[in-house]
C-alpha positions as CSV (number, residue, x, y, z in Angstrom):
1,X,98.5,120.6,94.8
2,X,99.9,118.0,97.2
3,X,103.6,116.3,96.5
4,X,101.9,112.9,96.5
5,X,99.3,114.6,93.6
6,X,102.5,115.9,91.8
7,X,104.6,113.0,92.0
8,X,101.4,110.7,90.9
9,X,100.7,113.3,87.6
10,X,104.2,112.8,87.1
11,X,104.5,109.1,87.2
12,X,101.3,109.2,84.9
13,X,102.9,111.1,82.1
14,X,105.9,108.9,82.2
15,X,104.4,105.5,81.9
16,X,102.9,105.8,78.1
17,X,106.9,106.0,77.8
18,X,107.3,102.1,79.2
19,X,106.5,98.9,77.8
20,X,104.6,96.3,79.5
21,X,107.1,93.5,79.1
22,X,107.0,90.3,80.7
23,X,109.3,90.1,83.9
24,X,110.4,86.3,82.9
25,X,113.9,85.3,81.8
26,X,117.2,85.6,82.5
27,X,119.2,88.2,83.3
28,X,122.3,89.5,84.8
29,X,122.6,91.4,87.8
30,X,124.5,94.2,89.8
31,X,124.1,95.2,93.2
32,X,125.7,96.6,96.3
33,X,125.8,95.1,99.5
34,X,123.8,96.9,102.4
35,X,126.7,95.8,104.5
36,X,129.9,96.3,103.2
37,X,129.1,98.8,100.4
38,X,131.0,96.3,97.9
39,X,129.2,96.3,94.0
40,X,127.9,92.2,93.5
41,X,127.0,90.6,90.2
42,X,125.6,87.4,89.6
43,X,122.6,86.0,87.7
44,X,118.8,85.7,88.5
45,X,116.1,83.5,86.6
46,X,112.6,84.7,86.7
47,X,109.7,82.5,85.8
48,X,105.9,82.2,86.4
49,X,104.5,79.5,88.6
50,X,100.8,79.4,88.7
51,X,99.6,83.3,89.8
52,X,103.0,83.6,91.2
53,X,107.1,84.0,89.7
54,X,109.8,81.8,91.2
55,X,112.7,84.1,91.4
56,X,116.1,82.3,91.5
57,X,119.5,84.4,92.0
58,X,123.1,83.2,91.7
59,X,125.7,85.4,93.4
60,X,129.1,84.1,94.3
61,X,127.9,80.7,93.6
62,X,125.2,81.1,96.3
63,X,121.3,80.6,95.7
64,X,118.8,82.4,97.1
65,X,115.3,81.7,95.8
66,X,112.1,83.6,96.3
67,X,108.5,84.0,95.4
68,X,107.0,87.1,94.0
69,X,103.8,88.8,92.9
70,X,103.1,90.7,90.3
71,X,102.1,94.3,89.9
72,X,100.9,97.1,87.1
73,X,98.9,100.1,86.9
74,X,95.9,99.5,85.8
75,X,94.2,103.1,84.9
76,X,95.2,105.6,87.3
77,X,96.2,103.6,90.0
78,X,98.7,100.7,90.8
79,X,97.5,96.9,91.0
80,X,99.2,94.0,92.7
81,X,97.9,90.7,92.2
82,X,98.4,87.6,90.3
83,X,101.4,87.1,88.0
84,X,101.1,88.3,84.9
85,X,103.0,89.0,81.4
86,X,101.7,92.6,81.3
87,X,103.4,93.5,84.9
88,X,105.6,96.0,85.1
89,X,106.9,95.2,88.7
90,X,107.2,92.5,91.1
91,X,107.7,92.2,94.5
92,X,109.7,89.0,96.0
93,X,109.8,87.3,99.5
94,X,113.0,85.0,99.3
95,X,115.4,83.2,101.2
96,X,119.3,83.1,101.3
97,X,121.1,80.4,103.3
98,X,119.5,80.7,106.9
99,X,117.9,84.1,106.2
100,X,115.0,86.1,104.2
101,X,114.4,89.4,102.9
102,X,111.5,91.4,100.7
103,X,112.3,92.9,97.5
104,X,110.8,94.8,94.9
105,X,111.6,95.9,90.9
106,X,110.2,98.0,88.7
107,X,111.0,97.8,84.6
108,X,112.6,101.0,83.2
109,X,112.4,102.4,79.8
110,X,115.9,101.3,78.8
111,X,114.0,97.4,79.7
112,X,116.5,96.8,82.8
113,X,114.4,95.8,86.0
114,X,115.8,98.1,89.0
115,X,114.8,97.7,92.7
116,X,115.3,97.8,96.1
117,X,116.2,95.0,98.7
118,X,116.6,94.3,102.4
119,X,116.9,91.4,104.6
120,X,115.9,90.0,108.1
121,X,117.1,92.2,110.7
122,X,118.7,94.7,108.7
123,X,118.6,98.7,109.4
124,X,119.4,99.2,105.4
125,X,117.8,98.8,102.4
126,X,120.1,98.6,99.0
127,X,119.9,98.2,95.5
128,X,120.1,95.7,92.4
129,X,119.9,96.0,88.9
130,X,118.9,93.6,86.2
131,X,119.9,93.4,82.5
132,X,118.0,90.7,80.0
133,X,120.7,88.6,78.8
């Protein structure tokens, strides 16, 4: 058997475990920049807009606002499409001051939304955690 087979057989007997829960509302968030290595904290607002979220952060007293689609498995496989309340990821275009990045976040178990994050031009790719308030 393959890794990729393992890891999917894996990932399979781990989802029954997580709840489909609605990525919208408010949440706090920590993070570390990609740059520095400093920990960040701030806020983020996520609500549906059609087939799409509107994802709105607040670090430092900065906004950055993006778009996102949303994502679930669907059977055995993984589906991206149209935002949903049964998604159990998103994945988010944004932009921040005179910049953009890609993101993506996956619910847990414990109900935080973790994921990964980069930006325009950047060699690195960190990570940001969000908590439901």
């Amino acid at each position: 058997m393959s890794i990729k087979y393992a890891l999917t057989a894996i990932a399979m007997l781990a989802l029954p475990g997580i709840a489909a829960a609605d990525p919208t509302g408010s949440y706090t968030l920590v993070g570390m920049n990609p740059d520095s290595g400093k920990e960040y904290t701030g806020t983020v607002e996520v609500s549906r807009h059609g087939e799409t979220y509107i994802v709105v952060w607040n670090i430092g007293g900065k906004e950055s606002i993006g778009t996102g689609l949303g994502a679930k498995f669907v059977g055995d496989r993984f589906e991206m499409g149209p935002a949903g309340e049964d998604d159990t990821a998103i994945s988010v275009g944004y932009v921040a001051e005179d910049n953009f990045g890609i993101a993506m976040y996956f619910e847990q178990p414990d109900g935080t939304w973790q994921g990964v994050w980069t930006y325009g031009g950047s060699e690195k790719v960190t990570g940001e955690v969000w908590t439901r308030d």
